[in-house]
C-alpha atoms as one frame of an Amber mdcrd trajectory, in Angstrom:
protein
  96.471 103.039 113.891  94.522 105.069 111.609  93.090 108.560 113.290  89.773
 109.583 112.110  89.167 113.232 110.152  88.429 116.492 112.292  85.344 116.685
 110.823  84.529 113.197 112.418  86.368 113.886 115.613  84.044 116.681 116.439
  80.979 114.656 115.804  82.211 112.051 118.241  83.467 114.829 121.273  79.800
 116.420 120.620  77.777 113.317 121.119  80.436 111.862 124.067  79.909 115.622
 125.456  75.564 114.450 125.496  75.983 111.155 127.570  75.858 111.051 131.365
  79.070 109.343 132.826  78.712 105.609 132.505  77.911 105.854 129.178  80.867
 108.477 128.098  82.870 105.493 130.045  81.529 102.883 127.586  81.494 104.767
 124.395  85.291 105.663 124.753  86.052 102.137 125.522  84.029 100.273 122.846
  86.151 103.433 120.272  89.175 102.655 121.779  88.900  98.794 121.765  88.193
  99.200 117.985  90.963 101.419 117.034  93.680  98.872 118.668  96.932  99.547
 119.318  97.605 103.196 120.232  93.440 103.639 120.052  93.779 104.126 123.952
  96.194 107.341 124.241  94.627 108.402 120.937  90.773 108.044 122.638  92.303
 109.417 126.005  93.547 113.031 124.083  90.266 113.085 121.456  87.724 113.093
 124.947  90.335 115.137 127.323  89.582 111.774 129.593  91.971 110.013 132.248
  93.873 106.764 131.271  92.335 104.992 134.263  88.651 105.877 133.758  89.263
 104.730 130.077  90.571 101.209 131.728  87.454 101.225 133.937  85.080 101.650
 131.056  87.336  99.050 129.014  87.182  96.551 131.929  83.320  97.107 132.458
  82.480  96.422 128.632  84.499  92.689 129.235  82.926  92.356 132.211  80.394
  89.006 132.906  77.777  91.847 133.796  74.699  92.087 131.250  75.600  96.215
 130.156  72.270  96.169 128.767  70.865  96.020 132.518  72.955  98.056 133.608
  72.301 101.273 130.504  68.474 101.660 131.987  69.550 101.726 135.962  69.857
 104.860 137.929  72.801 107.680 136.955  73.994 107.826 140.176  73.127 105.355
 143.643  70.194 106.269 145.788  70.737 108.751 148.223  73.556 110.168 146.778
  73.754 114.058 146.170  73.142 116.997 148.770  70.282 116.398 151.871  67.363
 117.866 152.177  68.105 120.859 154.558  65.351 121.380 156.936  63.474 124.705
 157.721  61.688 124.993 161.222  59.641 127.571 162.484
């Protein structure tokens, strides 16, 4: 397995560091998947990311889903994130 230049590498953390989760999820995978063998530990130290969220992103690019559907939905699911707190008087 080749690794790429520093130069390179810091382009790549930069613009993984600019996507929201899903995507940093796919980008390492699709990198990975097209370095080969020894592309997965090598992708797992460049982004400082866990083995297994590197397997889910892997799994979700083979996946039957359509990815392209998937890029434009919602971040995170509907009502997720902190409640409104109410104020009475």
């Amino acid at each position: 397995m080749k690794k790429y230049d520093i130069e390179l590498e810091n382009m790549m953390r930069s613009h993984y560091n600019s996507l929201g989760e899903r995507h940093k999820r796919y980008y390492a995978g699709l990198e990975a998947l097209k370095l080969g063998f020894g592309g997965k530990k090598y992708i797992c130290d460049l982004f400082s990311m866990d083995k297994n969220t590197l397997r889910k992103g892997i799994l979700e690019l083979k996946s039957e889903k359509d990815i392209n559907q998937e890029l434009g939905s919602r971040q995170r699911k509907i009502g997720g994130g902190r409640k409104t707190i109410f104020f009475y008087k």
